[in-house]
PDB file of N, H, CA, C and O in Angstrom:
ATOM      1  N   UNK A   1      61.715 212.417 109.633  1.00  0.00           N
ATOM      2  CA  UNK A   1      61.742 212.084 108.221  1.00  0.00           C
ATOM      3  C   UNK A   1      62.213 210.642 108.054  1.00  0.00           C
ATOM      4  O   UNK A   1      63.100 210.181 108.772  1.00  0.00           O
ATOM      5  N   UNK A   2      61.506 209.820 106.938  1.00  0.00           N
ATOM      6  H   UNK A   2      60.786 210.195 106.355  1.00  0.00           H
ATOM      7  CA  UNK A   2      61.766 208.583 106.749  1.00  0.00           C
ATOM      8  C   UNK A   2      62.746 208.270 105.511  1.00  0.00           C
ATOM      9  O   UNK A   2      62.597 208.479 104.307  1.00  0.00           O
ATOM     10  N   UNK A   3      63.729 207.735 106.189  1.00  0.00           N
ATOM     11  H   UNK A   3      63.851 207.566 107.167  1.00  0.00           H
ATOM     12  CA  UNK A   3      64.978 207.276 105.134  1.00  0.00           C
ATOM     13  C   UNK A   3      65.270 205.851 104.779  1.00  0.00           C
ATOM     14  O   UNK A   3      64.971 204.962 105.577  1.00  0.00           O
ATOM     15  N   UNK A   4      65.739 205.626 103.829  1.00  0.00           N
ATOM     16  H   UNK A   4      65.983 206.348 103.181  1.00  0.00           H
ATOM     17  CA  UNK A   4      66.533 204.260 103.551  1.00  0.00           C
ATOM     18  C   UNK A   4      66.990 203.789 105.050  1.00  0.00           C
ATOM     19  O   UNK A   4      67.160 204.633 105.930  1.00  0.00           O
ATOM     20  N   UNK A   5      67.166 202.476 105.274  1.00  0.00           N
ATOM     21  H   UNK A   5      67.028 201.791 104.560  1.00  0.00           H
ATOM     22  CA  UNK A   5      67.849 202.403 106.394  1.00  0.00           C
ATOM     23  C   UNK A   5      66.752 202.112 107.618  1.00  0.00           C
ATOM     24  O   UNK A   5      66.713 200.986 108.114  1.00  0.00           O
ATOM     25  N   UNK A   6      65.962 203.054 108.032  1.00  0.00           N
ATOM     26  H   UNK A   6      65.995 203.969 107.629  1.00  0.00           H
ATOM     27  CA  UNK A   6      64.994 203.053 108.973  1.00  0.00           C
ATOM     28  C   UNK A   6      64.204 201.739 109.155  1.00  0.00           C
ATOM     29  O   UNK A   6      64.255 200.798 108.363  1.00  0.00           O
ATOM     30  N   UNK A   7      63.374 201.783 110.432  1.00  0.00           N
ATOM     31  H   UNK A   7      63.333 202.547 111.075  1.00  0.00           H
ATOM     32  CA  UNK A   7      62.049 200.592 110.388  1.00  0.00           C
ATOM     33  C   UNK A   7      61.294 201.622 110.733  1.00  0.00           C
ATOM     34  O   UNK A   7      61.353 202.626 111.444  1.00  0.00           O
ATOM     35  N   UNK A   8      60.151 200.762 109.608  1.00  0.00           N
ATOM     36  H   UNK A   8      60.103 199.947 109.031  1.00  0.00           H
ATOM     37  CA  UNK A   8      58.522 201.862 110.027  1.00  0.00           C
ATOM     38  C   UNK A   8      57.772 200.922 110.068  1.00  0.00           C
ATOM     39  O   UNK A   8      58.124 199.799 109.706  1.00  0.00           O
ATOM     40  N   UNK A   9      56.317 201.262 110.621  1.00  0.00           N
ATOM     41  H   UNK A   9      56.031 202.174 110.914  1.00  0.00           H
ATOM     42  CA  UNK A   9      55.655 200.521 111.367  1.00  0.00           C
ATOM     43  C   UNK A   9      54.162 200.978 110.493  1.00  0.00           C
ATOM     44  O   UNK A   9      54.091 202.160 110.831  1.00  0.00           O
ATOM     45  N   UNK A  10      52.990 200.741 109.613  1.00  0.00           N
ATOM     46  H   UNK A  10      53.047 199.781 109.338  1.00  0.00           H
ATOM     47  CA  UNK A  10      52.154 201.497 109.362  1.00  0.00           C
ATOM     48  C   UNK A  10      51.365 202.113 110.505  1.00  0.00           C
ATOM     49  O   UNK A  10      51.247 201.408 111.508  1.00  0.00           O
ATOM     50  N   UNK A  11      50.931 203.049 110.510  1.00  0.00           N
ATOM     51  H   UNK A  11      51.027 203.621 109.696  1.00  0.00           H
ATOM     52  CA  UNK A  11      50.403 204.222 111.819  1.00  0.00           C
ATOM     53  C   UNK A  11      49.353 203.172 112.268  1.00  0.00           C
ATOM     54  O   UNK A  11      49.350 202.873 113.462  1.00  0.00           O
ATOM     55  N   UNK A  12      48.267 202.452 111.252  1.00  0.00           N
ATOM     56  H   UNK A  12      48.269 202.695 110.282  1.00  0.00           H
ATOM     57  CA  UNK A  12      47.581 201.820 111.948  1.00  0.00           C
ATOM     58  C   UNK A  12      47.961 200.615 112.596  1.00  0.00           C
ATOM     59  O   UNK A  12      47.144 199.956 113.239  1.00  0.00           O
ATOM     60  N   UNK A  13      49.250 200.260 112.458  1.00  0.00           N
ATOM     61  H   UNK A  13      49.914 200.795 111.937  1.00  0.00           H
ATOM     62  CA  UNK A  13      49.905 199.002 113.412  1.00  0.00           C
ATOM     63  C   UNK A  13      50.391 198.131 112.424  1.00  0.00           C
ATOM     64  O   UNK A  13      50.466 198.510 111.255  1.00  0.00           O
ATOM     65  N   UNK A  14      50.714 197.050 112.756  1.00  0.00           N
ATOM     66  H   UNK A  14      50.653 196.743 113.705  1.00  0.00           H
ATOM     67  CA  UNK A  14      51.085 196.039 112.095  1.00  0.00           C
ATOM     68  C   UNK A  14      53.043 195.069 112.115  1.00  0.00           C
ATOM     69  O   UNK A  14      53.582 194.737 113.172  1.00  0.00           O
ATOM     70  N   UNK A  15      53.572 194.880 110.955  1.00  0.00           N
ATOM     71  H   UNK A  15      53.134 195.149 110.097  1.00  0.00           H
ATOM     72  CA  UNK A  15      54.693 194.275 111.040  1.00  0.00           C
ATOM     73  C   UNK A  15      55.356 195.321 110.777  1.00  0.00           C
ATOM     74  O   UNK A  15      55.075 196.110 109.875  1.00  0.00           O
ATOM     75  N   UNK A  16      56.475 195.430 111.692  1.00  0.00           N
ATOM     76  H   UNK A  16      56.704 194.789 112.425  1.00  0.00           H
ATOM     77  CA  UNK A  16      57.848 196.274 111.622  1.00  0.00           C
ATOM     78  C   UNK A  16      58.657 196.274 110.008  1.00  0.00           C
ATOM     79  O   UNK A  16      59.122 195.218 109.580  1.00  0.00           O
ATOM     80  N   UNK A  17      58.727 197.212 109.423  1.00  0.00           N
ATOM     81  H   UNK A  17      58.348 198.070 109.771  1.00  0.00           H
ATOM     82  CA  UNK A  17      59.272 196.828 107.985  1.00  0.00           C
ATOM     83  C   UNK A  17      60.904 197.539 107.876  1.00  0.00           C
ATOM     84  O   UNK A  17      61.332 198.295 108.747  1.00  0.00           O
ATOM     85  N   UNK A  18      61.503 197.238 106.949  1.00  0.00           N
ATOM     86  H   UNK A  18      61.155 196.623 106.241  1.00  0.00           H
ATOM     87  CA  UNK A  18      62.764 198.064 106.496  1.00  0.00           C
ATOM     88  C   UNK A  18      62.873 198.968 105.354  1.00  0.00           C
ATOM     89  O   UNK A  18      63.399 198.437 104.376  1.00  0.00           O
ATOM     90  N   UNK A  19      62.548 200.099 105.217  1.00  0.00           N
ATOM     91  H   UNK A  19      62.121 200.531 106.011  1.00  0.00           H
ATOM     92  CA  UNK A  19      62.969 201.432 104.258  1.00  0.00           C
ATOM     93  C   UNK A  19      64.219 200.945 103.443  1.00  0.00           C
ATOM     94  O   UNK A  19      65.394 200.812 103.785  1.00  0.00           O
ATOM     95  N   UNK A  20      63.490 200.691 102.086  1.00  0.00           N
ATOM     96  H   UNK A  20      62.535 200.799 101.808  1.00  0.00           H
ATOM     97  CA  UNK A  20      64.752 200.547 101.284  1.00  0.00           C
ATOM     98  C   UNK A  20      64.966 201.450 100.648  1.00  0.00           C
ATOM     99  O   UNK A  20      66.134 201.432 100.261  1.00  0.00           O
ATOM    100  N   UNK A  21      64.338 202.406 100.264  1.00  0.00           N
ATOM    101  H   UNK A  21      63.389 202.421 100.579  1.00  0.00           H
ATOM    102  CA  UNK A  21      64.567 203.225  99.528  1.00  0.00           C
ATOM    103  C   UNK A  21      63.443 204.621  99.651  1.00  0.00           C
ATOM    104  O   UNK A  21      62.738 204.364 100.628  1.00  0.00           O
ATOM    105  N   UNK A  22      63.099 205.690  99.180  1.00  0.00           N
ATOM    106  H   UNK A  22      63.671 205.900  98.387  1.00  0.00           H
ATOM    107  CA  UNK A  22      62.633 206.968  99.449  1.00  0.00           C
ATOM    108  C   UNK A  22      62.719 207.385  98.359  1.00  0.00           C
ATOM    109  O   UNK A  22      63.846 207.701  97.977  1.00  0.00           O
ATOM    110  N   UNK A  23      61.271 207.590  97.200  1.00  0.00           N
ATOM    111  H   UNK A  23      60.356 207.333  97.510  1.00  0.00           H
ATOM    112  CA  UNK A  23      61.062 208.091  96.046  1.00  0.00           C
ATOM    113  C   UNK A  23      59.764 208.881  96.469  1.00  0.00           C
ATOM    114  O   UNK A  23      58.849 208.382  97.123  1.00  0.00           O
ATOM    115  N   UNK A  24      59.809 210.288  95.970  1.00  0.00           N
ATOM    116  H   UNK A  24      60.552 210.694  95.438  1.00  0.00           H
ATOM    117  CA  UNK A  24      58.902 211.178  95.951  1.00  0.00           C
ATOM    118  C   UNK A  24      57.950 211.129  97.551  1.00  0.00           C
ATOM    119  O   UNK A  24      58.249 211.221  98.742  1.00  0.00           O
ATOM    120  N   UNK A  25      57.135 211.003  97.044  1.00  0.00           N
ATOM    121  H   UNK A  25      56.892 210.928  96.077  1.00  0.00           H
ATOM    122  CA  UNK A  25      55.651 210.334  98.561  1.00  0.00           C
ATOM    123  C   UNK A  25      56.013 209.062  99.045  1.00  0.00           C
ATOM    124  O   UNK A  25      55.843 208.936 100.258  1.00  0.00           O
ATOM    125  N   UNK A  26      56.504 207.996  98.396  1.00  0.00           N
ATOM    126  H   UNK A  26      56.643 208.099  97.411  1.00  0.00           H
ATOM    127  CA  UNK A  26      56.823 206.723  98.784  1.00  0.00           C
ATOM    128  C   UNK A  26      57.971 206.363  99.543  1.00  0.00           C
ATOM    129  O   UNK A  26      59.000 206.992  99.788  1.00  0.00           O
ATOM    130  N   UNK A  27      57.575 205.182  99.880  1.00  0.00           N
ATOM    131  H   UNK A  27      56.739 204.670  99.681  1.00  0.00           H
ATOM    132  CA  UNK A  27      58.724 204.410 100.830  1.00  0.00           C
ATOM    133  C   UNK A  27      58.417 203.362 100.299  1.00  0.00           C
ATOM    134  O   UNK A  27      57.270 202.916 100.285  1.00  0.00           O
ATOM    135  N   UNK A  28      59.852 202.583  99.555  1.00  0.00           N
ATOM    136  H   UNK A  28      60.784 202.946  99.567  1.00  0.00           H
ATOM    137  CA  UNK A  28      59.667 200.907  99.126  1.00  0.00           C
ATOM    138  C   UNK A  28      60.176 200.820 100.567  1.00  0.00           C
ATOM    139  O   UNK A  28      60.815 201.686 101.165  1.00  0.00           O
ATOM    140  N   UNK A  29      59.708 199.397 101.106  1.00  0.00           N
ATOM    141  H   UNK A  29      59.189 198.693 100.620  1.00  0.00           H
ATOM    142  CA  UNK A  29      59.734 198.525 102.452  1.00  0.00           C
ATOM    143  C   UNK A  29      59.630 197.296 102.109  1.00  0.00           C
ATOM    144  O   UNK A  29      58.831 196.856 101.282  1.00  0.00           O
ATOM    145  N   UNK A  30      60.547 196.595 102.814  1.00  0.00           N
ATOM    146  H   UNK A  30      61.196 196.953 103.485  1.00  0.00           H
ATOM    147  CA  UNK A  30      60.881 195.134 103.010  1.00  0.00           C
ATOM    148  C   UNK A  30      60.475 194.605 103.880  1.00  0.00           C
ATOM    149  O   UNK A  30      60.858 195.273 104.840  1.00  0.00           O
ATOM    150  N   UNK A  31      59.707 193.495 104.365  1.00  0.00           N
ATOM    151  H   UNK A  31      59.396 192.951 103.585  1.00  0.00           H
ATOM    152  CA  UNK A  31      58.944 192.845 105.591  1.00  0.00           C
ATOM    153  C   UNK A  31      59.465 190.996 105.600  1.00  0.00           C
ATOM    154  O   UNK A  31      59.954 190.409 104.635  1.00  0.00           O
ATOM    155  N   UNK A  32      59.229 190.504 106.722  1.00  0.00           N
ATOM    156  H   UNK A  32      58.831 190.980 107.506  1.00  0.00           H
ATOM    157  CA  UNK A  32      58.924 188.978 106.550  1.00  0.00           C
ATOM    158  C   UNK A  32      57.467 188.789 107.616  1.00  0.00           C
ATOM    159  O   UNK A  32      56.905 189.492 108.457  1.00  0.00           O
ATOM    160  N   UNK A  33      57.355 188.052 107.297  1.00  0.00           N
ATOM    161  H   UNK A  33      57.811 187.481 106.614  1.00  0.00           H
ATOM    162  CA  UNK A  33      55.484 187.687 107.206  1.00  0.00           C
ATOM    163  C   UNK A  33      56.209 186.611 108.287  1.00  0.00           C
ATOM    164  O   UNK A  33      57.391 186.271 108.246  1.00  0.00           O
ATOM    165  N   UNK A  34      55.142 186.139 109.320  1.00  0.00           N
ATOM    166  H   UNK A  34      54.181 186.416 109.354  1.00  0.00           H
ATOM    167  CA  UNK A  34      55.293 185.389 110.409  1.00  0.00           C
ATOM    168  C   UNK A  34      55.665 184.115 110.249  1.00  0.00           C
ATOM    169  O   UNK A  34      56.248 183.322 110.989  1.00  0.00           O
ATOM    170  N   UNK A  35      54.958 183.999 108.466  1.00  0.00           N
ATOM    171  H   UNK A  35      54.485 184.643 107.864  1.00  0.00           H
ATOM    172  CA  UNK A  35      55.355 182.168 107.786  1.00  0.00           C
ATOM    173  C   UNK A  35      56.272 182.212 107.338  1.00  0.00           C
ATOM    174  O   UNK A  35      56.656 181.210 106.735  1.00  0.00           O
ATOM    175  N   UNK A  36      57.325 183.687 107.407  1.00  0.00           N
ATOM    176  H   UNK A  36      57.014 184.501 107.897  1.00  0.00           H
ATOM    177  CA  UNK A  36      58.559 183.535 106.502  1.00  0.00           C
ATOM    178  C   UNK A  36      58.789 184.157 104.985  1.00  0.00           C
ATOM    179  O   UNK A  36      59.864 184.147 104.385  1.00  0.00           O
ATOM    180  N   UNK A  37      57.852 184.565 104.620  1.00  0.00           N
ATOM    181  H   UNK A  37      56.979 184.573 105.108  1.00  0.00           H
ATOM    182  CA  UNK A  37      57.459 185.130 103.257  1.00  0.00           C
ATOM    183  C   UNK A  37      57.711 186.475 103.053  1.00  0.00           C
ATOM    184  O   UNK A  37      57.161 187.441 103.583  1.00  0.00           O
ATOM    185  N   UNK A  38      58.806 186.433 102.036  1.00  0.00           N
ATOM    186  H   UNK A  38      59.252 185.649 101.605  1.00  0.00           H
ATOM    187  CA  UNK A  38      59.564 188.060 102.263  1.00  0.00           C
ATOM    188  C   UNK A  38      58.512 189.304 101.199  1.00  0.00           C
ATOM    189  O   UNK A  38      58.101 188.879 100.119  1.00  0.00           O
ATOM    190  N   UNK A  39      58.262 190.358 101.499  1.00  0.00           N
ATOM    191  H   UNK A  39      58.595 190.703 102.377  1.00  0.00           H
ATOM    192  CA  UNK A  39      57.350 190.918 101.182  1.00  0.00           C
ATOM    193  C   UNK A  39      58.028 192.341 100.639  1.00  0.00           C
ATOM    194  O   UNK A  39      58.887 192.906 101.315  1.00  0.00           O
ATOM    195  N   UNK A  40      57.607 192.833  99.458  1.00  0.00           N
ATOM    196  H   UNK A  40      56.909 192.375  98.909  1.00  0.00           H
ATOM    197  CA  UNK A  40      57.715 194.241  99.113  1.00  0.00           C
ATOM    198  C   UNK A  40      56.528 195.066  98.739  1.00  0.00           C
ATOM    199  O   UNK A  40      55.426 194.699  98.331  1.00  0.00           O
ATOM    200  N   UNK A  41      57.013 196.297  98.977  1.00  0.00           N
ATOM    201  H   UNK A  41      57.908 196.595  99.309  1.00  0.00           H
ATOM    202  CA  UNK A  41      55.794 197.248  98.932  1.00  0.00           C
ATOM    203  C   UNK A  41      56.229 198.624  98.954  1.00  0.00           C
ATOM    204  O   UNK A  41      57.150 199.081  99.632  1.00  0.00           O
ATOM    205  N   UNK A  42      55.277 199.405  97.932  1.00  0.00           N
ATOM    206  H   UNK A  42      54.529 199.033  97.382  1.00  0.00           H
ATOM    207  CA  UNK A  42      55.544 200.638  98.123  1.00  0.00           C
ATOM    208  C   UNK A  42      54.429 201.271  99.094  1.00  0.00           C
ATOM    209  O   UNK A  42      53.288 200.813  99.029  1.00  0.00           O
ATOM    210  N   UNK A  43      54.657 202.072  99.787  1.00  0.00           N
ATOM    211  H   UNK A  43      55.584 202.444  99.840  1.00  0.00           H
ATOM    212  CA  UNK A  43      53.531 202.537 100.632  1.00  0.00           C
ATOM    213  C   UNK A  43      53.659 204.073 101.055  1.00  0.00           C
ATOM    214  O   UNK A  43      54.536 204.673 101.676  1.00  0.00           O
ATOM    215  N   UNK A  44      52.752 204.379 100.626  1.00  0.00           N
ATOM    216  H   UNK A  44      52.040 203.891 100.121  1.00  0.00           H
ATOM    217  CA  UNK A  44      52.946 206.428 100.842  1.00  0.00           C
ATOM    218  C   UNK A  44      53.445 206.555 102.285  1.00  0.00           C
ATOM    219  O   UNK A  44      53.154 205.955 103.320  1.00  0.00           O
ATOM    220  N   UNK A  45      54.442 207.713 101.941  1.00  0.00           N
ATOM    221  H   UNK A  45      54.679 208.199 101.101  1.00  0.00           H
ATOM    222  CA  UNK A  45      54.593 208.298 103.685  1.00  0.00           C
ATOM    223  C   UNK A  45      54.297 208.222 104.964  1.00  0.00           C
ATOM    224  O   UNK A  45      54.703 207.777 106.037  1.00  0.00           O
ATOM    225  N   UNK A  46      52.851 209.227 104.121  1.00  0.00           N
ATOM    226  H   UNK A  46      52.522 209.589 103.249  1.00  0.00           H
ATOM    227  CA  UNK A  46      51.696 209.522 104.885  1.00  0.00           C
ATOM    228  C   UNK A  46      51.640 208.373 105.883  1.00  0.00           C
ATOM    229  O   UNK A  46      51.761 208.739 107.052  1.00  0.00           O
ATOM    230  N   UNK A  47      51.463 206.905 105.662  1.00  0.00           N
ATOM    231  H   UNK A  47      51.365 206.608 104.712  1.00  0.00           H
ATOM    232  CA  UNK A  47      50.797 206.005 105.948  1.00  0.00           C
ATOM    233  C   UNK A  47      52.003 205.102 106.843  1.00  0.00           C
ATOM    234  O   UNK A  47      52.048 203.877 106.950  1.00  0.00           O
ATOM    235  N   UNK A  48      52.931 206.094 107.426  1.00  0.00           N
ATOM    236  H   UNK A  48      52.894 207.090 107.339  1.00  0.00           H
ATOM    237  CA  UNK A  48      54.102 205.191 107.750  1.00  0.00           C
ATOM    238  C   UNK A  48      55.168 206.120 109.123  1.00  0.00           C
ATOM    239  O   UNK A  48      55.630 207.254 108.996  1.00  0.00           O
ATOM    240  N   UNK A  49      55.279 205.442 110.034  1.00  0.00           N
ATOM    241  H   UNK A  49      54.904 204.521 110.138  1.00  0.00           H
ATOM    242  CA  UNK A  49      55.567 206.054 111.146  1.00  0.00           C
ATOM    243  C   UNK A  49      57.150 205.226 111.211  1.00  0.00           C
ATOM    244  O   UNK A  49      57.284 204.105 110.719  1.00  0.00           O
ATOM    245  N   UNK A  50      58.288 205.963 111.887  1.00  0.00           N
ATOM    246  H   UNK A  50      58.179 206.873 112.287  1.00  0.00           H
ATOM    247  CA  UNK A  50      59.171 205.509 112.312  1.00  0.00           C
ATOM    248  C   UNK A  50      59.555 205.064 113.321  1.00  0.00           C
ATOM    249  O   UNK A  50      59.472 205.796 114.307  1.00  0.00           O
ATOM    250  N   UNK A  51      60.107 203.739 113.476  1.00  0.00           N
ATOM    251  H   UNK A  51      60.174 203.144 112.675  1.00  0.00           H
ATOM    252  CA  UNK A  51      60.378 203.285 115.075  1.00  0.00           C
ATOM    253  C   UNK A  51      61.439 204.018 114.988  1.00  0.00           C
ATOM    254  O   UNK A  51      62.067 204.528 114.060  1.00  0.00           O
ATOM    255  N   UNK A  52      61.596 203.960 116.884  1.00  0.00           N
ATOM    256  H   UNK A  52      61.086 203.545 117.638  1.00  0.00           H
ATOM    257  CA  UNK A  52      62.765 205.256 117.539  1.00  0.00           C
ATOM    258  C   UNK A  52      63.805 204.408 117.879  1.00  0.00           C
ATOM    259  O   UNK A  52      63.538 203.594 118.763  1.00  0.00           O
ATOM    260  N   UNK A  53      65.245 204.378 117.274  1.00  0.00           N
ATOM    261  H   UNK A  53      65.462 205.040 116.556  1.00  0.00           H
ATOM    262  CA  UNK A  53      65.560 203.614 117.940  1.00  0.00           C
ATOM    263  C   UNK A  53      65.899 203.501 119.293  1.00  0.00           C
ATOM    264  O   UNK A  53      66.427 202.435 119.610  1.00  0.00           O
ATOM    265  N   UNK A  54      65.728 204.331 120.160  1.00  0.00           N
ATOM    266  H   UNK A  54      65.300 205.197 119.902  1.00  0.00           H
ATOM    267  CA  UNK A  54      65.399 204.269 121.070  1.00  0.00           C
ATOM    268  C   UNK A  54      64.856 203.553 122.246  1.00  0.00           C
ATOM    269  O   UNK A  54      65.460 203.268 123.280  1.00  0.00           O
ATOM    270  N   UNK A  55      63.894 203.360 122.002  1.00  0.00           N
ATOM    271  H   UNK A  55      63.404 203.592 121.163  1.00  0.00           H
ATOM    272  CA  UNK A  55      63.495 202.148 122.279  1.00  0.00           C
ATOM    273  C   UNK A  55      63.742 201.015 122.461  1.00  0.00           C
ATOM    274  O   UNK A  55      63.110 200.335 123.270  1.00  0.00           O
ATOM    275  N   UNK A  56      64.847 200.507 121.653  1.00  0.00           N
ATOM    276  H   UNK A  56      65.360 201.059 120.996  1.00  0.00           H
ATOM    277  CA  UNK A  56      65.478 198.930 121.865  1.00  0.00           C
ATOM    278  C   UNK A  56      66.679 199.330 122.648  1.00  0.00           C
ATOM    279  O   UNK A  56      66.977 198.531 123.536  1.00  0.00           O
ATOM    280  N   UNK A  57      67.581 200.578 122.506  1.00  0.00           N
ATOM    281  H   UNK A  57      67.339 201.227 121.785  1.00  0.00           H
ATOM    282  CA  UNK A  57      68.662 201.149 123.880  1.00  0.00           C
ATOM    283  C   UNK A  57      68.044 201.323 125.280  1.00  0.00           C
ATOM    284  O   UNK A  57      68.681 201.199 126.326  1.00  0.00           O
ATOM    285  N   UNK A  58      66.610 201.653 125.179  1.00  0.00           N
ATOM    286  H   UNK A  58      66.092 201.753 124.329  1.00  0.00           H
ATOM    287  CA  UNK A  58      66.358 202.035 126.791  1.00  0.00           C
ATOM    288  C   UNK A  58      65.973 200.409 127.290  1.00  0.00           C
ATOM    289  O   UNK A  58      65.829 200.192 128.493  1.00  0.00           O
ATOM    290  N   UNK A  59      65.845 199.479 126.451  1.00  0.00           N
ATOM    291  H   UNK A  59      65.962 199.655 125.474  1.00  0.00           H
ATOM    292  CA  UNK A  59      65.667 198.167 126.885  1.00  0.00           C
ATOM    293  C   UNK A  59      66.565 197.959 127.078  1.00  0.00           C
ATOM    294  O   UNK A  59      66.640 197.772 128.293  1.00  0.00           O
ATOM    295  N   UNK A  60      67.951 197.778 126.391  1.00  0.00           N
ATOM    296  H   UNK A  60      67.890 197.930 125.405  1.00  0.00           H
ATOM    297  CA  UNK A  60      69.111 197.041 126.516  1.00  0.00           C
ATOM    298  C   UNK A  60      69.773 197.691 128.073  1.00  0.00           C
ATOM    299  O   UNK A  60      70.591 197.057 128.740  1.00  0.00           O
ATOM    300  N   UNK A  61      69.279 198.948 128.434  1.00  0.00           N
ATOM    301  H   UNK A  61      68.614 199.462 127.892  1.00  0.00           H
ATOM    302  CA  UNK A  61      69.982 199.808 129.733  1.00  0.00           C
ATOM    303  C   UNK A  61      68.981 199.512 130.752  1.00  0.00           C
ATOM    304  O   UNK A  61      69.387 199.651 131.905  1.00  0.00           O
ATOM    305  N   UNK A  62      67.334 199.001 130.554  1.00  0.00           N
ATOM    306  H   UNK A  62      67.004 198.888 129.617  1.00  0.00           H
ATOM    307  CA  UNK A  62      67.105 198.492 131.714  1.00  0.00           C
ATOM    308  C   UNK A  62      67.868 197.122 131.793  1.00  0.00           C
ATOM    309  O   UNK A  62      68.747 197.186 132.652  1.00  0.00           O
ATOM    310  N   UNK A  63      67.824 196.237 131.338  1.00  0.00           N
ATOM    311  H   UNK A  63      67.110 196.185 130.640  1.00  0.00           H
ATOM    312  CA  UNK A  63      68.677 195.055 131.644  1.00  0.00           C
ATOM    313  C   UNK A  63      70.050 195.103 132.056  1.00  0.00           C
ATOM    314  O   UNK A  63      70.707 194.108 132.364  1.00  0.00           O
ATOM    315  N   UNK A  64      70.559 196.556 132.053  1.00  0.00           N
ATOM    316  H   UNK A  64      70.025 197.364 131.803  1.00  0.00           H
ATOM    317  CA  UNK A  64      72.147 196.607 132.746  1.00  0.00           C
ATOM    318  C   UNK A  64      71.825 197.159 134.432  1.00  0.00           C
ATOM    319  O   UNK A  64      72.341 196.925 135.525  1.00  0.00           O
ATOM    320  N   UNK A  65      70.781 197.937 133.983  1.00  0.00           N
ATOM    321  H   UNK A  65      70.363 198.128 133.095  1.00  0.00           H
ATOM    322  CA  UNK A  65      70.263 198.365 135.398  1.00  0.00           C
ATOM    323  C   UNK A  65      69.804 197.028 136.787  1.00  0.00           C
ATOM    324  O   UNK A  65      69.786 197.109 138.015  1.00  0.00           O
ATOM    325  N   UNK A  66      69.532 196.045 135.947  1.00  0.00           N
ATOM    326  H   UNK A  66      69.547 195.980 134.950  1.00  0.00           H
ATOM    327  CA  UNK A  66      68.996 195.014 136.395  1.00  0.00           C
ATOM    328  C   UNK A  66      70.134 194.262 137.309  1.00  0.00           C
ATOM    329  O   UNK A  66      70.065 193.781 138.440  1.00  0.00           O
ATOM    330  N   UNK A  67      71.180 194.355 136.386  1.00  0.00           N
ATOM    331  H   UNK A  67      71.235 194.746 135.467  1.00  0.00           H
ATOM    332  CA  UNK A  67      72.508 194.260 136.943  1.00  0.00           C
ATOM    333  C   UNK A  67      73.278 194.356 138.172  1.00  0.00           C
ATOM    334  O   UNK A  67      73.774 193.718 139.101  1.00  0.00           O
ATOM    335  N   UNK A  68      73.011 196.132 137.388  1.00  0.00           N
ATOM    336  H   UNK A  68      72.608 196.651 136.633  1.00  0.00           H
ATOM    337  CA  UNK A  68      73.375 196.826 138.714  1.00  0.00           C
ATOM    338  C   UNK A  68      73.106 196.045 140.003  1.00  0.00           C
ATOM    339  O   UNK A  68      73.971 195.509 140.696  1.00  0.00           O
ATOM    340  N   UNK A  69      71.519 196.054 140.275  1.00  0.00           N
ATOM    341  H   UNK A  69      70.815 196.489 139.712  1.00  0.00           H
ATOM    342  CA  UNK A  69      70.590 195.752 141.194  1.00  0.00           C
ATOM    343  C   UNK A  69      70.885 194.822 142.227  1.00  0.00           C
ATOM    344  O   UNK A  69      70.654 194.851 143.436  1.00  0.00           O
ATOM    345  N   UNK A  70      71.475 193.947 141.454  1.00  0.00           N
ATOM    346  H   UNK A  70      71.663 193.923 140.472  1.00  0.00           H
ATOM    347  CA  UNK A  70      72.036 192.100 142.016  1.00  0.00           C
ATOM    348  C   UNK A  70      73.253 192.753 142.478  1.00  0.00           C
ATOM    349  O   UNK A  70      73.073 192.541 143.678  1.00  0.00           O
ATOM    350  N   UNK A  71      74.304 193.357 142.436  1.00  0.00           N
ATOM    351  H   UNK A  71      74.450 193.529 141.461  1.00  0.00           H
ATOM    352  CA  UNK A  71      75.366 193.239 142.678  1.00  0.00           C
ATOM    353  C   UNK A  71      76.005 192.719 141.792  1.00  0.00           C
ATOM    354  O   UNK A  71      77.088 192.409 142.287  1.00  0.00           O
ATOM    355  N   UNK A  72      75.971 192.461 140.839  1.00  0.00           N
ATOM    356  H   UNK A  72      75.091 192.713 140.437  1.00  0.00           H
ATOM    357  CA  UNK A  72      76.721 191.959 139.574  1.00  0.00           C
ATOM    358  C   UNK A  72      77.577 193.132 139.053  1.00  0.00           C
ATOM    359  O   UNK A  72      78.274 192.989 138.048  1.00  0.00           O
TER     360      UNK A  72
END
């Protein structure tokens, strides 16, 4: 389930956004555009997947692993 707080991604791809808020079907989302241009939008659910955060921890633990590796 998508909450305030979260980053979602639209299913068909695109820029990582921020969940500001959660009304009915919608998700308002906050973005910046590659030129810098801060962006709002409401965008149905449906149309909106959540990054895991996950993903940025199993990165941060290969790079300790990396560590490990050296003897560090």
């Amino acid at each position: 389930m998508i909450k305030p707080g979260d980053i979602a991604v639209l299913r068909s791809g695109g820029q990582p956004m921020t969940v500001v808020a959660v009304e009915g079907e919608e998700a308002r989302c906050m973005w910046m555009s590659e030129e810098g241009e801060l962006y709002r939008e409401s965008i149905p659910l449906l149309a909106l997947e959540r990054l895991e955060e996950e993903d940025e921890d199993e990165d941060d633990d290969d790079d300790d692993e990396d560590d490990d590796d050296t003897g560090n």
